[in-house]
N, C-alpha and C positions, 0 to 999 in steps of 0.2 A: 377736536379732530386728532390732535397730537395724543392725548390722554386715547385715544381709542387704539393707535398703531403701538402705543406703548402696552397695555394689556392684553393686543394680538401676539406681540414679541412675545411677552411673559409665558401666553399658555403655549405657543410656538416650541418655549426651551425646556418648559416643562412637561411636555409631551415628548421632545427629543430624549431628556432625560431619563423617564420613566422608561420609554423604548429600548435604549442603553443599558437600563439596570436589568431589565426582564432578559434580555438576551441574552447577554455577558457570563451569567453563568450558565447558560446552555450550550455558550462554543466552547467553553471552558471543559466539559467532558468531555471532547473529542469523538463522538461517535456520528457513525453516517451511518445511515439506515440500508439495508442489505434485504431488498426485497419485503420492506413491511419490517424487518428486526430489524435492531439497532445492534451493532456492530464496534466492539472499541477501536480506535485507532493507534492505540499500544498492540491490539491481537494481533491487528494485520501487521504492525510493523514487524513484530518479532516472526511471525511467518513469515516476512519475505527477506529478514536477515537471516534467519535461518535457512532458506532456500538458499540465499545468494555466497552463504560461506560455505554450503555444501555443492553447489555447481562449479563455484571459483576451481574447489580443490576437483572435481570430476575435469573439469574442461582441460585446466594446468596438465593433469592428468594423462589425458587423451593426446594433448600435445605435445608433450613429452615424449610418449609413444608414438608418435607420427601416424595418427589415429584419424580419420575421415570426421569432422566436426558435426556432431548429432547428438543431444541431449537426451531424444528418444534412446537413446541406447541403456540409459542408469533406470534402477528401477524405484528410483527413491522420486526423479520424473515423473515417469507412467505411473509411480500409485497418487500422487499429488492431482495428476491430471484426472485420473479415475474415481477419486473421492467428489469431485465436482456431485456425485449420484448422491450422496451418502446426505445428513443431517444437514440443517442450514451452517453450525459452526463449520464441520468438519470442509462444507462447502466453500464456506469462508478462509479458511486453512488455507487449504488445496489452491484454490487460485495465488492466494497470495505468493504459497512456497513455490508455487510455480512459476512466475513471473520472474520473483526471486531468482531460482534455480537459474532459466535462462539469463540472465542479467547475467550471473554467475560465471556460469558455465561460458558464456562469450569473452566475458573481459578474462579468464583465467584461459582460455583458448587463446586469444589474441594475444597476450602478454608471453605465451611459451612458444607458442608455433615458428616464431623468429623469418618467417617470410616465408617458408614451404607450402605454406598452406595455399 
């Protein structure tokens, strides 16, 4: 009986194992699939750092100017939001830098507005 729970364990680790090695390198390339395509998670990251260091400085910006807080006002925004139409990357872009953007554009609003707002 013992000899039987001992070569249950065996194929048990050896199945965990094999499960671990097959995977490992597929989270290992970072991509999430994006409607059916597979998507890096380097692209998206750089679009939404890209977004968020050009909102930072629009928002800073706007508040500096004592400017009513609205993102919709830059066009670097509205064409990110508008691209959503466009190819699957440019689709993928778009949300990101936009996400970005707002993220942006709030904490660089927040940090200048100094309580007016």
């Amino acid at each position: 009986m013992r000899t039987m729970f001992r070569h249950v364990r065996a194929w048990q680790g050896a199945l965990l194992a094999a499960v671990v090695m097959i995977s490992a390198p597929a989270c290992a390339t970072q991509t999430y699939s994006d409607r059916g395509r597979y998507v890096s998670a380097d692209f998206e990251r750089r679009a939404v750092d890209n977004g968020y260091r050009q909102g930072f400085d629009e928002g800073r910006n706007d508040a500096r100017r004592h400017r009513s807080f609205s993102p919709d006002r830059h066009g670097a925004y509205r064409d990110a939001r508008q691209s959503y139409r466009g190819d699957w990357e440019r689709q993928a872009y778009g949300r990101g830098f936009a996400r970005g953007f707002e993220a942006g554009y709030r904490d660089g609003f927040d940090r200048n507005s100094r309580g007016w707002r």
